[in-house]
C-alpha positions as CSV (number, residue, x, y, z in Angstrom):
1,X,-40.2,-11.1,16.0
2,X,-38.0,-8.2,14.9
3,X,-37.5,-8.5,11.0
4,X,-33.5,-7.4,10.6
5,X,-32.4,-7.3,6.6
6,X,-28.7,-7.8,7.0
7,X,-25.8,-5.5,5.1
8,X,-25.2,-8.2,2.1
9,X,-28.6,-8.5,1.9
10,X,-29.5,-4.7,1.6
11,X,-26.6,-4.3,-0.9
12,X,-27.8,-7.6,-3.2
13,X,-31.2,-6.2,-3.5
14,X,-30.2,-2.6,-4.3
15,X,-27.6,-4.5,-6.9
16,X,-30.8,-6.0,-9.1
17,X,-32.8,-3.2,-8.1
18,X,-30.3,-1.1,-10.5
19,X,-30.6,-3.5,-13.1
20,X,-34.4,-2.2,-13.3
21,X,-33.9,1.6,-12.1
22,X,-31.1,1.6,-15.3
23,X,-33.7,0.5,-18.0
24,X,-37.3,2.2,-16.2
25,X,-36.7,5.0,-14.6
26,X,-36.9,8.9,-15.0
27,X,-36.1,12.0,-13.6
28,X,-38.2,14.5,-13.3
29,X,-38.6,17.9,-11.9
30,X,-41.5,20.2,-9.9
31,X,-42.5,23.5,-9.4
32,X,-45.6,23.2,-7.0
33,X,-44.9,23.6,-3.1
34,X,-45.3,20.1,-1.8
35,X,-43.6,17.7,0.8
36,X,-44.0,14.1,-0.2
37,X,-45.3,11.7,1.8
38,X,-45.7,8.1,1.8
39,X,-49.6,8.2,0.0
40,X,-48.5,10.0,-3.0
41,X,-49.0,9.4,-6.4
42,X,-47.7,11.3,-9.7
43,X,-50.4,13.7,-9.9
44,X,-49.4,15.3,-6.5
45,X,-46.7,17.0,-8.5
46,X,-46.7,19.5,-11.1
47,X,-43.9,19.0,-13.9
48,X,-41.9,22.1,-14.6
49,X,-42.2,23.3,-18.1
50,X,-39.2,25.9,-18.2
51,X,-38.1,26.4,-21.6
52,X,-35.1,24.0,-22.0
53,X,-36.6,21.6,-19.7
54,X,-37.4,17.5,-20.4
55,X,-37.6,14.9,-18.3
56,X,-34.5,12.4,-18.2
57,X,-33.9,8.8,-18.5
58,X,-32.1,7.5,-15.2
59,X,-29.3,4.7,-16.8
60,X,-26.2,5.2,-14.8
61,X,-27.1,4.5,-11.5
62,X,-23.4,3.1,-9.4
63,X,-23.2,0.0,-7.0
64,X,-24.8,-0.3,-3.8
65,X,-22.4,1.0,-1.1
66,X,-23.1,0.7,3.1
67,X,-23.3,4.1,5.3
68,X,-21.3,4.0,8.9
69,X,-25.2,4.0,10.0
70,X,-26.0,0.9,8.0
71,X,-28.0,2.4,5.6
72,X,-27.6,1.2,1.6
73,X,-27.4,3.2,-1.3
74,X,-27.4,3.4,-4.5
75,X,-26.6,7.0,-6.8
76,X,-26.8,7.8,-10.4
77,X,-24.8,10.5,-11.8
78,X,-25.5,14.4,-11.2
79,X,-28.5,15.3,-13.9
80,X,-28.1,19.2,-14.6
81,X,-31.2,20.9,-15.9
82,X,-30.4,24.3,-18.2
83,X,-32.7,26.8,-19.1
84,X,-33.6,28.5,-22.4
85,X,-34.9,31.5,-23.3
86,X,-37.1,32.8,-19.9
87,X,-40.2,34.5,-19.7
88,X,-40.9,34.8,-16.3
89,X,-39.9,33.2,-13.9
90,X,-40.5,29.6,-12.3
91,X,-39.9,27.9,-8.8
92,X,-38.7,24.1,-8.4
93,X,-39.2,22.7,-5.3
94,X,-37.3,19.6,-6.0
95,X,-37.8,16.0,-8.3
96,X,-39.6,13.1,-8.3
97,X,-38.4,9.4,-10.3
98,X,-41.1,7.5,-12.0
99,X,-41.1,3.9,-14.0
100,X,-41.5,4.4,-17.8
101,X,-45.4,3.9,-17.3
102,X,-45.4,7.2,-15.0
103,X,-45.9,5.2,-12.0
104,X,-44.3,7.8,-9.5
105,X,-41.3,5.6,-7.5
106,X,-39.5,8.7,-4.7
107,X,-39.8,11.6,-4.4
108,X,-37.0,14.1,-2.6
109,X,-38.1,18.1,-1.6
110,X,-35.3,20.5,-2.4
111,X,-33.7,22.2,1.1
112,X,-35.3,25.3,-0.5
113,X,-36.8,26.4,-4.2
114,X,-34.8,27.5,-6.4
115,X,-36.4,30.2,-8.7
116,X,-35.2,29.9,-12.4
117,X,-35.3,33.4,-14.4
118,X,-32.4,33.7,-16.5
119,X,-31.3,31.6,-19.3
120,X,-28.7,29.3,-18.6
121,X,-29.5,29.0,-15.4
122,X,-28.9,25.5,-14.1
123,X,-31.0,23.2,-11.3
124,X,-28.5,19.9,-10.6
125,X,-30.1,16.7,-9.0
126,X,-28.4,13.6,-7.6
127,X,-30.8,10.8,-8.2
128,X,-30.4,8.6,-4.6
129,X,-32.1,5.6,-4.3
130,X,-32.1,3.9,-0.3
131,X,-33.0,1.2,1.7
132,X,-36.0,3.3,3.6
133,X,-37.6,6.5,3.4
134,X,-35.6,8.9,4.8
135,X,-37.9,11.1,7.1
């Protein structure tokens, strides 16, 4: 047997899904090279610690829309990270979401680092949640 979730279904389970994502969840970002995989856990990731930076609470997360590909999503809003005052410099290599317990959720690897070094430089993340992991 071939297990098929169909579109209404994909879209009803994101739908409570953002229920809990909207009350537990937060955004964090990295700054060690490292592509997740499916075995990870939180301490496969090292939390920047740029001056300016803090971890955010996820609480805006939109309905669950369908992809031409059948795919469901769900996105929050565009989180902007701003540095302060830098000394030195530091890489981020992209963001991972845990539950308020720091139970790591999803991870997503930047297309490449960005290296922050000047104050009010920015790093913008949009949290997206799917259906299946996308590699």
């Amino acid at each position: 047997m071939a297990l098929v979730v169909c579109d209404g279904g994909k879209q009803q389970l994101l739908a409570q899904l953002r229920t809990w994502l909207n009350a537990n969840s937060k955004l964090h970002l990295y700054k060690n090279n490292h592509a997740p995989v499916h075995g990870d856990t939180v301490s496969a990731y090292t939390e920047s610690d740029f001056v300016g930076y803090a971890a955010v609470a996820l609480t805006a997360w939109g309905a669950p829309y369908l992809t031409a590909d059948f795919h469901a999503y769900i996105d929050e809003v565009v989180e902007t990270f701003t540095a302060g005052l830098v000394v030195g410099s530091q890489s981020v290599y992209g963001y991972y979401v845990t539950d308020l317990a720091g139970v790591l959720i999803w991870a997503e690897l930047a297309p490449s680092p960005v290296t922050i070094n000047a104050a009010g430089q920015t790093f913008a993340v949009l949290p997206r949640f799917s259906d299946t992991s996308e590699f």
